[in-house]
LUMTITOR-46717 format. One record per residue (C-alpha): x negated, y negated, z negated. Coordinates in steps of 0.02 Angstrom, whole numbers, padded with zeros to 5 digits, always signed. Layout:
XYZ;...
This chain:
+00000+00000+00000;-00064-00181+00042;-00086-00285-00089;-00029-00454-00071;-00196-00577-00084;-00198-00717-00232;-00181-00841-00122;-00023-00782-00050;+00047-00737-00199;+00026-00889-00276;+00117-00962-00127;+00271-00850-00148;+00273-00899-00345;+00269-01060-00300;+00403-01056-00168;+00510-00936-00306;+00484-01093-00419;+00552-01218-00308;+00704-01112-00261;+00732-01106-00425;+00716-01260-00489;+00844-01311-00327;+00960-01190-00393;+00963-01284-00550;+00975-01459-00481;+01126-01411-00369;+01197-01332-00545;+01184-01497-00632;+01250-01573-00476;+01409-01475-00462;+01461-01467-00642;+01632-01583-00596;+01692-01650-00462;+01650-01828-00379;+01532-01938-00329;+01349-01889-00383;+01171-01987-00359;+01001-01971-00421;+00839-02056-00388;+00648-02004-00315;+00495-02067-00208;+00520-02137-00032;+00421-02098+00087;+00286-02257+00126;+00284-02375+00267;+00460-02336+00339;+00634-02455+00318;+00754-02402+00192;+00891-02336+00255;+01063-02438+00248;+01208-02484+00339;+01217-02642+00444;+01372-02736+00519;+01289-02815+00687;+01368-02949+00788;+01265-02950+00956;+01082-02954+00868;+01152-03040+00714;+01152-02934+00543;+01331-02972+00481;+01345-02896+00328;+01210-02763+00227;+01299-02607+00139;+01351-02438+00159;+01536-02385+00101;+01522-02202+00013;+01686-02167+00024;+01717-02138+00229;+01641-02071+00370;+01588-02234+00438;+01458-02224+00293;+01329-02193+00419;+01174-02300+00398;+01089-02389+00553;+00883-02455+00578;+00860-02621+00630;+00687-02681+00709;+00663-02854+00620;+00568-02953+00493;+00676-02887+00343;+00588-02689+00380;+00467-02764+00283;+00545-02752+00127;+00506-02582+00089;+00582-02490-00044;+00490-02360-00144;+00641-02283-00219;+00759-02161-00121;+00937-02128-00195;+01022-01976-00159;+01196-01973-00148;+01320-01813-00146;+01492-01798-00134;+01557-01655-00261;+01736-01561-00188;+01777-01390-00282;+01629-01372-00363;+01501-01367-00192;+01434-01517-00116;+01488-01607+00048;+01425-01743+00127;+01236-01789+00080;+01164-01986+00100;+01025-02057+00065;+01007-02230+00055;+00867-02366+00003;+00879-02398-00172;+00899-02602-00135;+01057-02557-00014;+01211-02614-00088;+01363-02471-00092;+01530-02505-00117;+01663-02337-00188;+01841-02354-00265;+01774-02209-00387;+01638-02172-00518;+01472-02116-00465;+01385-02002-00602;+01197-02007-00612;+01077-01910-00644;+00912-01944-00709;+00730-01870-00693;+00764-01774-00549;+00569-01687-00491;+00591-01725-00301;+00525-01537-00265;+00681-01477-00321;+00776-01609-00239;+00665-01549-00071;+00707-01369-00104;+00897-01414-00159;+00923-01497+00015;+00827-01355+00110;+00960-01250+00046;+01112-01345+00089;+01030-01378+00277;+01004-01186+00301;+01180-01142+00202;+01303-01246+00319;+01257-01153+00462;+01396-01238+00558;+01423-01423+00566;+01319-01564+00580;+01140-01538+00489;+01134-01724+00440;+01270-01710+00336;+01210-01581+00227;+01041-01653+00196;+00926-01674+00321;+00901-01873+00316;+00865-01847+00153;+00739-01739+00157;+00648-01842+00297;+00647-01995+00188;+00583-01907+00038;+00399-01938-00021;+00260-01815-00008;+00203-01669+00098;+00339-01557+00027;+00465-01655+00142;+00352-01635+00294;+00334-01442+00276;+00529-01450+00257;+00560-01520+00400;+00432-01435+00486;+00523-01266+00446;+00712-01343+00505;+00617-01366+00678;+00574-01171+00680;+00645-01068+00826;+00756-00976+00732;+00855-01119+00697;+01000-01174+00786;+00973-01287+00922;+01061-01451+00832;+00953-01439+00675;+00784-01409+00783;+00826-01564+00855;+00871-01677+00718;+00717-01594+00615;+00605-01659+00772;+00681-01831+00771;+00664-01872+00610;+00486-01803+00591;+00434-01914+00719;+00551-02060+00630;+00482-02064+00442;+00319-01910+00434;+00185-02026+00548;+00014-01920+00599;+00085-01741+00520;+00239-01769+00580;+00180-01797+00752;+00065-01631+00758;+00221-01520+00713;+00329-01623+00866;+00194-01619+01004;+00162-01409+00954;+00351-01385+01016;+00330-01526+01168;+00185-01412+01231;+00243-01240+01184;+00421-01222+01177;+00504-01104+01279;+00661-01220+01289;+00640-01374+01418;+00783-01428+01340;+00687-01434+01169;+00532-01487+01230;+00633-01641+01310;+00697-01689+01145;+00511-01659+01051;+00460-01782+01204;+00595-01894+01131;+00560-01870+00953;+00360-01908+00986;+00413-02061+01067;+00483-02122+00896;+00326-02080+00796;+00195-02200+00755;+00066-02095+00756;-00087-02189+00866;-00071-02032+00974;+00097-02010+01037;+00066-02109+01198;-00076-01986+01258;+00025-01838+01204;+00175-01904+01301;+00052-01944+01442;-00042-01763+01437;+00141-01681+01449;+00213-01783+01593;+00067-01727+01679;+00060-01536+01629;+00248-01472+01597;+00296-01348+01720;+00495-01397+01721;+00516-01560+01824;+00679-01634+01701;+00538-01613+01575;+00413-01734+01657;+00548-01834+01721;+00599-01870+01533;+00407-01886+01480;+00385-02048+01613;+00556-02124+01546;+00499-02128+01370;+00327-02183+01413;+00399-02340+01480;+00497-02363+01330;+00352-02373+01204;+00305-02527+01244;+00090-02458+01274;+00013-02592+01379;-00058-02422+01477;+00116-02351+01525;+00122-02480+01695;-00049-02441+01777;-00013-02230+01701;+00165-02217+01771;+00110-02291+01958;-00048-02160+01968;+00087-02005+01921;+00163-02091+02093;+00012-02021+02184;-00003-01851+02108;+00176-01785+02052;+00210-01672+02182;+00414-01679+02171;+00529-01790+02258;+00632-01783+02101;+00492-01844+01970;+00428-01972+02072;+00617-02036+02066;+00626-02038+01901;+00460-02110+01877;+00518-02267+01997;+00656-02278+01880;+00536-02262+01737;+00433-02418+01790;+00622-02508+01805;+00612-02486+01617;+00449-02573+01563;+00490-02716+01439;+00380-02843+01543;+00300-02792+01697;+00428-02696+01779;+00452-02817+01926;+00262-02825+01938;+00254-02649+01954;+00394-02616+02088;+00290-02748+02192;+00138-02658+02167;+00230-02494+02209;+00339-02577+02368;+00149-02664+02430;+00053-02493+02415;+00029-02335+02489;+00169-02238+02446;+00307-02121+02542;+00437-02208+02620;+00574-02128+02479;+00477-02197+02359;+00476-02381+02410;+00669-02362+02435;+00685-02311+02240;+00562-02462+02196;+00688-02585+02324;+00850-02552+02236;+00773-02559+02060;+00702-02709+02113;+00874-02776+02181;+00942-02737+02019;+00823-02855+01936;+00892-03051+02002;+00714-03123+01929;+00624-03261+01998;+00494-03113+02043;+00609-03012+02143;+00684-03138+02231;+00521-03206+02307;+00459-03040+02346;+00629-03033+02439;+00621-03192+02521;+00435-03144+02583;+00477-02968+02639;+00630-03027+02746;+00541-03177+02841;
């Protein structure tokens, strides 16, 4: 018989102490019925999460209501992300003695409930981390944010990360692979990068791989650009590069313009080098530059037609000259 070696073992007691200590969390969590919250760590250098009432790219009103669905929280990409909070509160709605709906919120968001919300205190964020592992892989059915999977991402610590890590696994359902992905690359940084760009390269699913792509995109990781780059390049299914180009133009690299219009000279499919026109469509402030550059080079007819109705679509001073030269 093999004999399991110390440092696996110690790894299985450890993950037996977790579990356990989750068990007893959830316990204390579903002794009565109602609203329940505790507090632990946040992770660093990402905005609290919150709700947000926008009027066009005004912030309305700041707040989350606990009570309905339209709880949801929002990011916005301002000056006020840098208030940071270092607290994380958990909320969890109680029904029959087994918890709903999970949020997590900033500690500085303000929440608004017509009921009571019992607290509890000195909660050890591993068993909140193992608690909320549970609930993702219990609900098997349903959507995996509800149950806990925001809150795990925003937790502090590498605990969270190898959580999330293990929701991304292939023998998850497709749903909570994604959402695992997305929010690794929304809250984890370099760690959380490595796990996405492992299933952007290796996945069997192009379907997965496209959302890893996505999920990479997110990350601020130093890296994710030449990841994103080396995949467009490499992937074998074409919707796959197509998607890789898109997001590359949406990251806002000052690369992506002078990247995107080589892949024009080696991508091989008529359908990639479409979407890679309409990539370039997207860049925040050289996509009329680049259409020029693409409609004055030496490129297949097809491909100047994409870059001539993306250009049309434009109405800038730019295009309009180029138009006014081109026709005389």
């Amino acid at each position: 018989m093999r004999r399991a070696t110390p440092v696996a073992a110690l790894a299985a007691v450890g993950f037996a102490s977790a579990h356990a200590a989750g068990n007893e969390l959830e316990s204390r969590i579903t002794a009565s019925d109602g609203l329940v919250a505790y507090s632990v760590p946040m992770v660093d250098g990402v905005q609290a999460p919150c709700c947000y009432t926008i009027h066009g790219s005004t912030v309305m009103q700041k707040g989350c209501n606990l009570d309905g669905r339209g709880s949801t929280f929002n990011i916005i990409d301002d000056d006020r992300k840098a208030a940071l909070d270092e607290t994380l509160t958990v909320y969890l709605r109680v029904e029959r003695g087994h918890i709903g709906r999970v949020q997590a919120l900033g500690a500085s968001c303000p929440v608004q409930t017509a009921g009571t919300v019992r607290w509890i205190d000195a909660v050890d964020p591993a068993s909140s981390i193992a608690m909320l592992s549970a609930l993702v892989d219990r609900n098997a059915t349903g959507d995996p944010d509800d149950h806990g999977l925001v809150a795990l991402a925003y937790h502090a610590g590498a605990a969270a990360t190898r959580s999330l890590a293990t929701h991304a696994e292939p023998s998850n359902r497709g749903k909570e692979r994604e959402q695992a992905l997305f929010w690794l690359g929304q809250t984890r940084g370099v760690e959380g990068a490595e796990v996405i760009e492992r299933y952007a390269t290796t996945d069997p699913d192009p379907k997965l791989r496209e959302q890893a792509i996505f999920a990479l995109s997110q990350s601020s990781a130093p890296d994710a650009y030449v990841h994103i780059l080396a995949v467009a390049h490499r992937d074998p299914a074409e919707d796959v590069r197509g998607q890789a180009y898109f997001w590359l133009a949406q990251m806002e690299d000052a690369r992506a313009k002078d990247d995107i219009i080589a892949a024009l000279k080696s991508e091989s499919s008529d359908d990639v080098r479409e979407e890679i026109v309409s990539a370039l469509s997207q860049l925040e402030d050289s996509a009329d530059e680049a259409l020029i550059e693409v409609l004055r080079g030496d490129f297949p007819r097809a491909v100047k037609k994409q870059a001539l109705f993306w250009l049309g679509q434009s109405g800038s001073p730019e295009a309009m000259a180029y138009f006014d030269e081109a026709l005389k």
